[in-house]
Backbone as XML, in Angstrom:
<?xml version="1.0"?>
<chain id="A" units="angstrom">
  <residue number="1" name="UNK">
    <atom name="N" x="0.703" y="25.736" z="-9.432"/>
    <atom name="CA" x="1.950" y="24.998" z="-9.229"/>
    <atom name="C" x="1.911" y="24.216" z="-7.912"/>
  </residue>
  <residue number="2" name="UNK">
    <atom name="N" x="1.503" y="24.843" z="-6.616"/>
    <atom name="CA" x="1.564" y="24.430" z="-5.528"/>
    <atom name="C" x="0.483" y="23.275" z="-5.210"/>
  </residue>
  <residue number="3" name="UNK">
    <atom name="N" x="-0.720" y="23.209" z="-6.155"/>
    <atom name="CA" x="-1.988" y="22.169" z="-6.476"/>
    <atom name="C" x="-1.235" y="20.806" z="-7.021"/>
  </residue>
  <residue number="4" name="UNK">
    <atom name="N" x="-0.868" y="21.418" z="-8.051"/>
    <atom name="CA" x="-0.076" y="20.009" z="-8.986"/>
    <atom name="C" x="0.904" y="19.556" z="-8.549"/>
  </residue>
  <residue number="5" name="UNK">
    <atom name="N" x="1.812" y="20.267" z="-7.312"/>
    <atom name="CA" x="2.761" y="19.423" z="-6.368"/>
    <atom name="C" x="2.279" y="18.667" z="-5.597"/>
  </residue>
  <residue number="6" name="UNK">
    <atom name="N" x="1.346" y="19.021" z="-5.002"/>
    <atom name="CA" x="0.009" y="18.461" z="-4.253"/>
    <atom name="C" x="-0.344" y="17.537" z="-4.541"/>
  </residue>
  <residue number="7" name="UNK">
    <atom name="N" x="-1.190" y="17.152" z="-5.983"/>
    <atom name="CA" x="-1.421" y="16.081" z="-5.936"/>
    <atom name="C" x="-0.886" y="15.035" z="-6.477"/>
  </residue>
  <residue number="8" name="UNK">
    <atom name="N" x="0.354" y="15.491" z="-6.838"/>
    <atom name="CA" x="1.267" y="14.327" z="-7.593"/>
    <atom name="C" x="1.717" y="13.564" z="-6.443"/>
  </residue>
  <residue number="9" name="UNK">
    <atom name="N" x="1.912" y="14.313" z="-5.200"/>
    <atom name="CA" x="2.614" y="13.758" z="-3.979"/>
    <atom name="C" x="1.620" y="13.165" z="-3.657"/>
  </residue>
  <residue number="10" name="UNK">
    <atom name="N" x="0.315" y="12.808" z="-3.324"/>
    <atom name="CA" x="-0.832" y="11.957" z="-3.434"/>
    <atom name="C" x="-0.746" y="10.825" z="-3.999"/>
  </residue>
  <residue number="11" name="UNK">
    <atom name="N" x="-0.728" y="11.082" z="-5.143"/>
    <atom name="CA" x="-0.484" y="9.874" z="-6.223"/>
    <atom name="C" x="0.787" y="9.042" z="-5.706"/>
  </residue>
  <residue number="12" name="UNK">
    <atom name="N" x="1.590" y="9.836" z="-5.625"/>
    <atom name="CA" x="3.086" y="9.130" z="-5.691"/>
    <atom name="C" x="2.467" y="7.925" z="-4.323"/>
  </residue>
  <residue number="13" name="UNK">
    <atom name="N" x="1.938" y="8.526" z="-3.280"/>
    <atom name="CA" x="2.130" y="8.421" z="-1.835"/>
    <atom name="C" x="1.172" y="7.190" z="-2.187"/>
  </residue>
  <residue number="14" name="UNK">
    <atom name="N" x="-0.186" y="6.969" z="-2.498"/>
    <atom name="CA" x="-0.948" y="6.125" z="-2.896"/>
    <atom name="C" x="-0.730" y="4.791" z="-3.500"/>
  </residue>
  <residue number="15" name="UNK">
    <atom name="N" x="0.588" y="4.962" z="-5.002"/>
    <atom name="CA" x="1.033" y="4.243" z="-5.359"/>
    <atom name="C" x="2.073" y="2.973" z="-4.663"/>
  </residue>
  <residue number="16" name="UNK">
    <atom name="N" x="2.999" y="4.185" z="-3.604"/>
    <atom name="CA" x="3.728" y="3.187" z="-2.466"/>
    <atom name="C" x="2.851" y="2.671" z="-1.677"/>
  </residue>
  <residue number="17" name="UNK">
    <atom name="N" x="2.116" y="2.964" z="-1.003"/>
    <atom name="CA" x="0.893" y="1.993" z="-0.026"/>
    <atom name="C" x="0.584" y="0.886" z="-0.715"/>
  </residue>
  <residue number="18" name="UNK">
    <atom name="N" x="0.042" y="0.746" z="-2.045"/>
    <atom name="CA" x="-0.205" y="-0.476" z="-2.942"/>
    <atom name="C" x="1.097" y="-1.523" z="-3.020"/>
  </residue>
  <residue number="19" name="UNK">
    <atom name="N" x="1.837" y="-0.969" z="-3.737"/>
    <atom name="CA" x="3.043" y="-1.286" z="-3.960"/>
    <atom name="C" x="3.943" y="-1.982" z="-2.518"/>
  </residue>
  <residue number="20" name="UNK">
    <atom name="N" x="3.805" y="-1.732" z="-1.712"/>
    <atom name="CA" x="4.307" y="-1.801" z="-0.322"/>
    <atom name="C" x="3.676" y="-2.924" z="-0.022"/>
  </residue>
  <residue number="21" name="UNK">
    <atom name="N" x="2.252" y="-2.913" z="-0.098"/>
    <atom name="CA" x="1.165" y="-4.176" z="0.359"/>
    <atom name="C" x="1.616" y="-5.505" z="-0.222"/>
  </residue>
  <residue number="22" name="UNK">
    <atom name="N" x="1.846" y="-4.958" z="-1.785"/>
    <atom name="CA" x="1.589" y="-6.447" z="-2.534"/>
    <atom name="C" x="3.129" y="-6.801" z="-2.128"/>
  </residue>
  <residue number="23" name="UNK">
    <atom name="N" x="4.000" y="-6.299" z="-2.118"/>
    <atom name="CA" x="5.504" y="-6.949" z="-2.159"/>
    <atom name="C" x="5.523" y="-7.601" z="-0.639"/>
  </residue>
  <residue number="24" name="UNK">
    <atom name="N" x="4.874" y="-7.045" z="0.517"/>
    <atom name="CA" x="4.938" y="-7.043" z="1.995"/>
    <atom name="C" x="3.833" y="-9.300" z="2.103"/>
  </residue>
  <residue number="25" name="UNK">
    <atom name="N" x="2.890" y="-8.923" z="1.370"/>
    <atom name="CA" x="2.448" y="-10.120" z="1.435"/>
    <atom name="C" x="3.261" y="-11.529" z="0.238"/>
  </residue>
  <residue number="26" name="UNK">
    <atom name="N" x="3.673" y="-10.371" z="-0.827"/>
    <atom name="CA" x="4.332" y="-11.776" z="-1.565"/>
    <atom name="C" x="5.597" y="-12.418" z="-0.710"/>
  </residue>
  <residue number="27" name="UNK">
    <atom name="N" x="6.052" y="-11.532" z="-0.223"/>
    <atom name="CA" x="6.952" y="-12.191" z="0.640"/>
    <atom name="C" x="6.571" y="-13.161" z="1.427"/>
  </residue>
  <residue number="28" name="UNK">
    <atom name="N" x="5.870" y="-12.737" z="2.512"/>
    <atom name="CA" x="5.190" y="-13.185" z="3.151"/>
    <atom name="C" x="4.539" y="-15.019" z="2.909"/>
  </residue>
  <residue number="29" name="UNK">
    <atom name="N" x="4.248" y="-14.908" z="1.477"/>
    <atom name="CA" x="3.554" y="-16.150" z="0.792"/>
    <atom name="C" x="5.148" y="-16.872" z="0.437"/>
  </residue>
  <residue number="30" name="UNK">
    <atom name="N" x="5.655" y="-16.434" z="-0.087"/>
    <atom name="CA" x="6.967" y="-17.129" z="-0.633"/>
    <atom name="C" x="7.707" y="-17.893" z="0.333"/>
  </residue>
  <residue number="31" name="UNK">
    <atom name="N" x="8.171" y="-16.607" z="1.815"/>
    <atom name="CA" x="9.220" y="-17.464" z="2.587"/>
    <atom name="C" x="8.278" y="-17.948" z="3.730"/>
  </residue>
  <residue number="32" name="UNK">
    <atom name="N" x="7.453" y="-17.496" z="3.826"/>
    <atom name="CA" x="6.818" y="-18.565" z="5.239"/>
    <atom name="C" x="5.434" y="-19.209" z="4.925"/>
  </residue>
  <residue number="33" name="UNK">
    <atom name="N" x="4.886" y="-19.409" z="3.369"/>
    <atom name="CA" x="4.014" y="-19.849" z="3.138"/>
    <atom name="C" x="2.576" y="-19.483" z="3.716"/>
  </residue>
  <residue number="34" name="UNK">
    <atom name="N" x="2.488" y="-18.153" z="4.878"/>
    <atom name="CA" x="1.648" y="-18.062" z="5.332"/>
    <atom name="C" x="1.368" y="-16.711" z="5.450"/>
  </residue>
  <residue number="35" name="UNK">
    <atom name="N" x="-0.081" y="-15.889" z="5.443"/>
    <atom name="CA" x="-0.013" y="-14.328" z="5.553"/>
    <atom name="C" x="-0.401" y="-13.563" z="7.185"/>
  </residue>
  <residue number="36" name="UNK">
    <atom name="N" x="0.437" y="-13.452" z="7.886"/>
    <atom name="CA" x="-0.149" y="-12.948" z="9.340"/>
    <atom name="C" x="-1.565" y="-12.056" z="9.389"/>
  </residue>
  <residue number="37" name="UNK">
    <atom name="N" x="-2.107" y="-11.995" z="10.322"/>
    <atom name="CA" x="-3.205" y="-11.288" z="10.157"/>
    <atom name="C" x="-3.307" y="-10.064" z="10.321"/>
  </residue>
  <residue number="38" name="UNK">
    <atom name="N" x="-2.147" y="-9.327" z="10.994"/>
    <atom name="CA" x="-1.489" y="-8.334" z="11.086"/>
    <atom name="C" x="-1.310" y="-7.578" z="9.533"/>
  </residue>
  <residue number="39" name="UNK">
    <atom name="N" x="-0.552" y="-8.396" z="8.590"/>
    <atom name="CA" x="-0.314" y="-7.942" z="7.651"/>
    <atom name="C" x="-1.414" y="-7.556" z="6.904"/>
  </residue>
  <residue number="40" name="UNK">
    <atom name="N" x="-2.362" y="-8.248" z="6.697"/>
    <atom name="CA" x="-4.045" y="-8.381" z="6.226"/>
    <atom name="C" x="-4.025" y="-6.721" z="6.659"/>
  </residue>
  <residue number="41" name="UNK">
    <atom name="N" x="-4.365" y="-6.226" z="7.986"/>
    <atom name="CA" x="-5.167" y="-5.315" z="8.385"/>
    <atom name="C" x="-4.152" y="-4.502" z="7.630"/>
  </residue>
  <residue number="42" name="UNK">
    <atom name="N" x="-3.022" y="-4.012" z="7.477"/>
    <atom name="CA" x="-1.742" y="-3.396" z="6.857"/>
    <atom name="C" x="-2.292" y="-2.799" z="5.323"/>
  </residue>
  <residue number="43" name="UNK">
    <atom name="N" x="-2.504" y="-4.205" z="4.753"/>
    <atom name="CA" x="-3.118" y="-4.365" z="3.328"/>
    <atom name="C" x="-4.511" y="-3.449" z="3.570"/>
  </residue>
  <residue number="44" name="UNK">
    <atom name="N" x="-5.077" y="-4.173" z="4.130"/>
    <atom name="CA" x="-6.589" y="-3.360" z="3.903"/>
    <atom name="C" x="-6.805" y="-1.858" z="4.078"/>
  </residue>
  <residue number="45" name="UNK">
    <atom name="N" x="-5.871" y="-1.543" z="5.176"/>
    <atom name="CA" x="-5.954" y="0.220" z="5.394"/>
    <atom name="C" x="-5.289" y="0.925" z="4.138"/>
  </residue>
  <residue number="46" name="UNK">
    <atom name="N" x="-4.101" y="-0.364" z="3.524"/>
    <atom name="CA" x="-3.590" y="0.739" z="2.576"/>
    <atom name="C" x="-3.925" y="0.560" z="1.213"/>
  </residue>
  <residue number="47" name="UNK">
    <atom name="N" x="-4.941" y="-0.163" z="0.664"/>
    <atom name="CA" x="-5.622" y="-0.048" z="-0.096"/>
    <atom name="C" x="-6.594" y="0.824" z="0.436"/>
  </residue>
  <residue number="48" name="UNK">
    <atom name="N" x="-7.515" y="1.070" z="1.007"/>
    <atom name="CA" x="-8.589" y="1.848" z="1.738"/>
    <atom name="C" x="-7.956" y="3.291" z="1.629"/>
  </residue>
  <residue number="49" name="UNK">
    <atom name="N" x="-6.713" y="3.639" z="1.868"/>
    <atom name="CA" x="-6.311" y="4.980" z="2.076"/>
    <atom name="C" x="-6.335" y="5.413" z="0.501"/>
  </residue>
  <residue number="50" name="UNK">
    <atom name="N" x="-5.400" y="4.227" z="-0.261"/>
    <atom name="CA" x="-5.205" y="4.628" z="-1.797"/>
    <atom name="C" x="-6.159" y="4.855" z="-2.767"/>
  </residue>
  <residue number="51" name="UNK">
    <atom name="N" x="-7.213" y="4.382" z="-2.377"/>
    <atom name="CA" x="-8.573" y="4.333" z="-2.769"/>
    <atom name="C" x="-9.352" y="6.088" z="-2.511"/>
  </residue>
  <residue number="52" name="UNK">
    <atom name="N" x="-9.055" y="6.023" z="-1.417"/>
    <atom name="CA" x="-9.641" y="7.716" z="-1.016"/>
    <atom name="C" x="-8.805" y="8.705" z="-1.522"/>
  </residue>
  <residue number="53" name="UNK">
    <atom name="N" x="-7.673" y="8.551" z="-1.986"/>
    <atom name="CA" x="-7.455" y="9.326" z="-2.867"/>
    <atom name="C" x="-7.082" y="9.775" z="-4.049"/>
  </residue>
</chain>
């Protein structure tokens, strides 16, 4: 029980990092036409994290 709480909260947690990225840059593209580079590194760790697990 305490495994499968475990890793659902993984998943869940993985899914918002993605989810977070893409909405954080569509914005980004929409109202200022441009993606900071800041945001880039944002994106890349949290794909990279979601990926590892």
């Amino acid at each position: 029980m305490e495994n499968t709480r475990f890793k659902i909260s993984q998943y869940a947690c993985a899914v918002l990092l993605i989810v977070s990225s893409i909405a954080l840059v569509a914005y980004q593209v929409v109202h200022i036409d441009d993606v900071a580079g800041g945001l880039l590194v944002y994106v890349a760790q949290a794909f990279l994290l979601a990926a590892t697990v």
